[in-house]
C-alpha positions as CSV (number, residue, x, y, z in Angstrom):
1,X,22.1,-9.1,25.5
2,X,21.1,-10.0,21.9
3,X,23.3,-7.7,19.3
4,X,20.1,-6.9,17.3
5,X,17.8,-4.5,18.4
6,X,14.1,-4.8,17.9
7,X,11.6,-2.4,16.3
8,X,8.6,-0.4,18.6
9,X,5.5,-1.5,17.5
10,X,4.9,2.2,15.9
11,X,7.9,2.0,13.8
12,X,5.9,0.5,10.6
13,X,3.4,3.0,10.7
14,X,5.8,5.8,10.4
15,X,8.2,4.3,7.9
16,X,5.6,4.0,5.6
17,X,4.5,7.3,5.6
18,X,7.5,8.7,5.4
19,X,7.9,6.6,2.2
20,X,4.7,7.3,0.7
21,X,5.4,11.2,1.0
22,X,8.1,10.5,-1.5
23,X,6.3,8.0,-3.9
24,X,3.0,9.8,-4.2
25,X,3.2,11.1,-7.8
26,X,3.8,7.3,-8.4
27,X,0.6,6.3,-6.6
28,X,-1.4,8.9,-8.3
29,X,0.1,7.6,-11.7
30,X,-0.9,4.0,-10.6
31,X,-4.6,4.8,-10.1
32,X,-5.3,6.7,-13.3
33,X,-4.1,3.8,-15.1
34,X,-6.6,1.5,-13.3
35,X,-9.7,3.8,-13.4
36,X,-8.7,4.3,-17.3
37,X,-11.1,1.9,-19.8
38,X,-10.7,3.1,-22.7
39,X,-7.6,2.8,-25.2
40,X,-4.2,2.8,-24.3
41,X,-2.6,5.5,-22.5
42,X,1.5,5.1,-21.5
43,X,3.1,6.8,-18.8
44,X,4.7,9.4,-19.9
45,X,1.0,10.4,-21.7
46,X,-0.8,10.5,-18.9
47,X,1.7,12.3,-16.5
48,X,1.9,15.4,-19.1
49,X,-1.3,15.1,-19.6
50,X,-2.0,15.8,-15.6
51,X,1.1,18.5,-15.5
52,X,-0.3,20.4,-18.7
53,X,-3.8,20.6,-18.0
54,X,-3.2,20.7,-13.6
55,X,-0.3,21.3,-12.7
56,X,2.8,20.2,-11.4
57,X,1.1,20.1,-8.3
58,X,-2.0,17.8,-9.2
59,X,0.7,15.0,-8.6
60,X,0.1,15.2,-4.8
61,X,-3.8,15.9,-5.2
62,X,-5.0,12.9,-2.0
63,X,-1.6,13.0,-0.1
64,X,-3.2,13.6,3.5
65,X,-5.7,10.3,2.3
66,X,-2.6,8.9,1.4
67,X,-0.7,9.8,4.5
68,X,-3.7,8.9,6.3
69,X,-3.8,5.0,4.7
70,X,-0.6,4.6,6.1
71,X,-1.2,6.0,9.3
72,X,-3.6,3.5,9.7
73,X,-3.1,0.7,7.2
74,X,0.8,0.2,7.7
75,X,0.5,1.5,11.3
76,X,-1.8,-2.0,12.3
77,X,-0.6,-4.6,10.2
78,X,3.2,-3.9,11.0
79,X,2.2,-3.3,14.5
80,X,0.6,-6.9,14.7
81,X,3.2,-8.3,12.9
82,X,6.2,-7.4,15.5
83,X,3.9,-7.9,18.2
84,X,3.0,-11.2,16.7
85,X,6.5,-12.4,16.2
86,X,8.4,-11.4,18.8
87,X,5.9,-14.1,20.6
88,X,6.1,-16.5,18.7
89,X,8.6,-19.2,19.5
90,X,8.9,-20.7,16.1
91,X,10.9,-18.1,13.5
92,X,10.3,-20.6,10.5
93,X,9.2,-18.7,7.3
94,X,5.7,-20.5,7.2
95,X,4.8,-18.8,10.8
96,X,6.3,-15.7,9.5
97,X,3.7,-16.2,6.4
98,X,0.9,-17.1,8.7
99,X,1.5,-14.0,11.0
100,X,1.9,-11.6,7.7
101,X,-1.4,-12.6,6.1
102,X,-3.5,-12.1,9.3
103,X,-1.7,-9.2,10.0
104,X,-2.5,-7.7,6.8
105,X,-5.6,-8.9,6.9
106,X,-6.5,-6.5,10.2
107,X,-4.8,-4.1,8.7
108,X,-6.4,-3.8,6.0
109,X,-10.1,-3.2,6.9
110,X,-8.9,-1.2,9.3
111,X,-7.3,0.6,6.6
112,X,-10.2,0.7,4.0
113,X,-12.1,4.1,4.7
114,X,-8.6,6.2,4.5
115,X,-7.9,3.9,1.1
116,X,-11.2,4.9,-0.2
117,X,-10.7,8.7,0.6
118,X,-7.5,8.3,-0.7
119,X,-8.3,6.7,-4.5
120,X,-11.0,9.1,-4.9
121,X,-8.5,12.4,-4.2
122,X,-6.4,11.5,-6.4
123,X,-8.3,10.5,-9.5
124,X,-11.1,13.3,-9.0
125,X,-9.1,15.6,-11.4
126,X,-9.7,12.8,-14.2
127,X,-14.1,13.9,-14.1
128,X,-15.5,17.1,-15.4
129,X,-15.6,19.9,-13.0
130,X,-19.2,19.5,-12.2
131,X,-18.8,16.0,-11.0
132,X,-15.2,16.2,-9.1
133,X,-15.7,15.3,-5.5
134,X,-13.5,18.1,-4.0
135,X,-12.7,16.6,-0.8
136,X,-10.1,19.3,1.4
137,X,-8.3,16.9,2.8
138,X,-8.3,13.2,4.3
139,X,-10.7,13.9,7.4
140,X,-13.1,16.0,4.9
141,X,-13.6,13.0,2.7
142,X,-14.1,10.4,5.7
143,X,-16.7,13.2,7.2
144,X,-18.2,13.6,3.9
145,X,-18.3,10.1,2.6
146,X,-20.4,9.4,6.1
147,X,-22.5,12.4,5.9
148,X,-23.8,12.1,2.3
149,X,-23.1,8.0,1.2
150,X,-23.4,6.5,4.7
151,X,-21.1,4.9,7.0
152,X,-21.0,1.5,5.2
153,X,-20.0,3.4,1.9
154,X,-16.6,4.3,3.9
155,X,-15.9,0.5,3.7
156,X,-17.0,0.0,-0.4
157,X,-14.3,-2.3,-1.7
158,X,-13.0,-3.6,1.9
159,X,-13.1,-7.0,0.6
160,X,-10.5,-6.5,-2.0
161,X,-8.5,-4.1,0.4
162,X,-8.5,-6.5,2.8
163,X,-7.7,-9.7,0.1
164,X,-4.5,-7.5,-1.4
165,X,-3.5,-6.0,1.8
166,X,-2.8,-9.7,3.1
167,X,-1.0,-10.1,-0.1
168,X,0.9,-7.0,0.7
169,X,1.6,-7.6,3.9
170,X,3.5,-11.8,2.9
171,X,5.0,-10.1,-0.3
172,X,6.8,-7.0,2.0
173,X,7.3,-8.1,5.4
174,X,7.1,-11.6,4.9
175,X,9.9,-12.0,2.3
176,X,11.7,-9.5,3.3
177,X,12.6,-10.6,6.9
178,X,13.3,-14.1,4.6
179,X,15.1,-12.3,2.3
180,X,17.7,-10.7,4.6
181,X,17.7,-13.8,6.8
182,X,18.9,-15.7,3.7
183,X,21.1,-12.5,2.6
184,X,22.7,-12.6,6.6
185,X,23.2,-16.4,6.4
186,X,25.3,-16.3,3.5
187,X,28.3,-14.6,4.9
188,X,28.8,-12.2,2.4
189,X,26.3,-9.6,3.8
190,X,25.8,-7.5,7.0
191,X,22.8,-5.7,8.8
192,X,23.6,-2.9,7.0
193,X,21.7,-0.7,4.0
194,X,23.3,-2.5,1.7
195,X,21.6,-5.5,2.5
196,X,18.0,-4.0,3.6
197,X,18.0,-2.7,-0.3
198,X,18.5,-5.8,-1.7
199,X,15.8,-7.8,0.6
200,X,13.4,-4.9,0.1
201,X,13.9,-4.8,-3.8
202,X,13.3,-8.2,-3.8
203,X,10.4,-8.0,-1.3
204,X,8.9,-5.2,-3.5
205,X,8.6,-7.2,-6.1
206,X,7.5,-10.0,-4.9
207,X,4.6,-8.2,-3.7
208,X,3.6,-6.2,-6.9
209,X,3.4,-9.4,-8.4
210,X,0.7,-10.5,-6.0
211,X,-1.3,-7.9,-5.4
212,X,-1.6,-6.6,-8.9
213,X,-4.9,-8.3,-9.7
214,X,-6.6,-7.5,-6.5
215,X,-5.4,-3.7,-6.7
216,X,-7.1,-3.5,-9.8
217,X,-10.1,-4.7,-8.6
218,X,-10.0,-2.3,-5.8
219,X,-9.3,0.6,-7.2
220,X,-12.1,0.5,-9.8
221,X,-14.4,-0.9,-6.6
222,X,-13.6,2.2,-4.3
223,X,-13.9,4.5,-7.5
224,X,-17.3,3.3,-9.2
225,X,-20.6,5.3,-9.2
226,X,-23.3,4.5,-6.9
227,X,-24.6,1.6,-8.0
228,X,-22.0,0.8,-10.8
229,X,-20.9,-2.5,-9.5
230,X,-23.7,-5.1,-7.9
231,X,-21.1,-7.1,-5.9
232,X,-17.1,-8.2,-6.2
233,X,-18.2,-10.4,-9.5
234,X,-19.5,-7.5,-11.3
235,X,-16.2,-5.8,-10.9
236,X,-14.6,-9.1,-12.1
237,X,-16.3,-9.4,-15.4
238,X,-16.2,-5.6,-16.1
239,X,-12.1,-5.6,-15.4
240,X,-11.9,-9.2,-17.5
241,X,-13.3,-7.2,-20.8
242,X,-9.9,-6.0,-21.3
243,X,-8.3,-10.0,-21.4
244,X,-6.6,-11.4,-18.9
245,X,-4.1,-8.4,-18.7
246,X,-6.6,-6.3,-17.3
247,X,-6.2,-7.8,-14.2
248,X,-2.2,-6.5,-14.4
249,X,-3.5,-2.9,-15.4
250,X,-0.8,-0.5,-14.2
251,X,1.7,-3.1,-13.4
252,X,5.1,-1.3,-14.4
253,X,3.7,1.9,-12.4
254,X,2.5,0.0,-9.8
255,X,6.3,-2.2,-9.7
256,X,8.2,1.3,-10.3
257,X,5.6,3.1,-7.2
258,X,6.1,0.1,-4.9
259,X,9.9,-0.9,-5.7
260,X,10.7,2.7,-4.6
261,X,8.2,2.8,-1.1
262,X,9.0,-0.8,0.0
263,X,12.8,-0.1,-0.1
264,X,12.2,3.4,1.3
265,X,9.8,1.8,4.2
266,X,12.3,-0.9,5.1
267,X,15.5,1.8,5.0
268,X,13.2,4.2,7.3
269,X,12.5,1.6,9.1
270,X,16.2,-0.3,9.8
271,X,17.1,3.6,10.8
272,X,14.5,4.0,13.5
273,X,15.4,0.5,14.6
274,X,19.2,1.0,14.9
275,X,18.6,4.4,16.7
276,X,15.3,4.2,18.7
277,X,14.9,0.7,19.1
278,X,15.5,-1.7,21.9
279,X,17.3,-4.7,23.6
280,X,14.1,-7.4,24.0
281,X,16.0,-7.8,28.2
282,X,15.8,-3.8,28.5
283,X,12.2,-3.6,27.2
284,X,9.5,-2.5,30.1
């Protein structure tokens, strides 16, 4: 019997919301920057600016959507991921690349309409009164979005979801499992949280690096007007106004939102392996 146990398929899904409770103010902070054009606005500006004129509570505006993403999102691609792998016979880091992107890559579409529903909650308190969508929660916005946009609308920006959520998925899961492998092999570490914080720091930002560009992109995709944006190369030349930063909009946010929920995920995730995993012999 193998000393390791391995994680239920499920696992992923429900680390990752548990995280994203946590690190929602961060995720909310993240999209104003990216949906802001004009002028510079730091941090700590724009979070009083949301306390003053919102409340403290305005930091959690979209966390059902955001709940939701990761119910669906997460859920699939690390789903697909330890399906995937504990198949495979080859544990090299290439295969674990190859499963990662097409994992994420599932994922993410899958993952789009909640995304969507999501962005818009929590950057609605940014447009005048009149114009604020007001969705009630996660499932109001999917009905919504269907009822008065269409059913395609749900997937507006999929293509860039789907693009950074492959990203994501190398960036996090990929280097992770390489990073505590490495960590492991060493001798000076053991599978303990200890060593899950340093793979999943390091797997964090890894990731943030990668999918900056594409998150950008996205966001301001998933946020535009009706008929804003002609295609993917429209949103492009709009974001690459701003120089070639633009692209990195909202990186530090985006680093200090997805250090915090990748070694949150990971920590949630080693616990519900260790106590409700299982021995791959005892497995049924």
């Amino acid at each position: 019997m193998p000393s390791e146990k391995l994680s239920r398929w499920y696992f992923g899904g429900l680390a990752s919301a548990g995280a994203a409770c946590c690190t929602h103010p961060l995720d909310l902070i993240k999209v104003h920057l990216q949906t802001h054009q004009n002028g510079k606005l730091s941090i700590v500006q724009l979070t009083t600016n949301i306390v003053k004129n919102q409340g403290i509570t305005a930091l959690y505006n979209g966390l059902s959507a955001s709940v939701l993403r990761q119910l669906t999102y997460s859920l699939v691609r690390f789903g697909a991921y330890e399906t995937a792998k504990h198949n495979m016979k080859s544990d090299s880091f290439l295969t674990k690349v190859a499963i990662a992107g097409s994992s994420g890559a599932i994922g993410g579409l899958v993952g789009t309409p909640a995304d969507l529903v999501n962005v818009r909650m929590q950057n609605d308190i940014k447009l005048p009164k009149d114009k604020r969508r007001n969705y009630k929660h996660a499932l109001d916005g999917l009905v919504r979005v269907c009822r008065e946009e269409g059913v395609t609308k749900m997937f507006s920006g999929a293509s860039t979801a789907t693009g950074r959520a492959i990203f994501m998925t190398i960036g996090q899961i990929a280097f992770y499992d390489q990073a505590k492998y490495l960590l492991l092999s060493s001798g000076y570490f053991e599978d303990n949280a200890k060593t899950h914080f340093l793979a999943s720091l390091a797997a964090g930002a890894i990731a943030t690096t990668l999918t900056q560009p594409l998150d950008v992109l996205k966001t301001r995709a998933m946020n535009a007007k009706p008929g804003e944006f002609k295609n993917l190369l429209s949103v492009i030349v709009y974001t690459a106004q701003l120089g070639p930063l633009g692209f990195f909009k909202g990186y530090i946010p985006a680093f200090v939102r997805l250090a915090p929920q990748t070694i949150l995920t990971f920590m949630f995730l080693e616990q519900l392996r260790l106590h409700f995993g299982y021995y791959a012999e005892l497995k049924q």
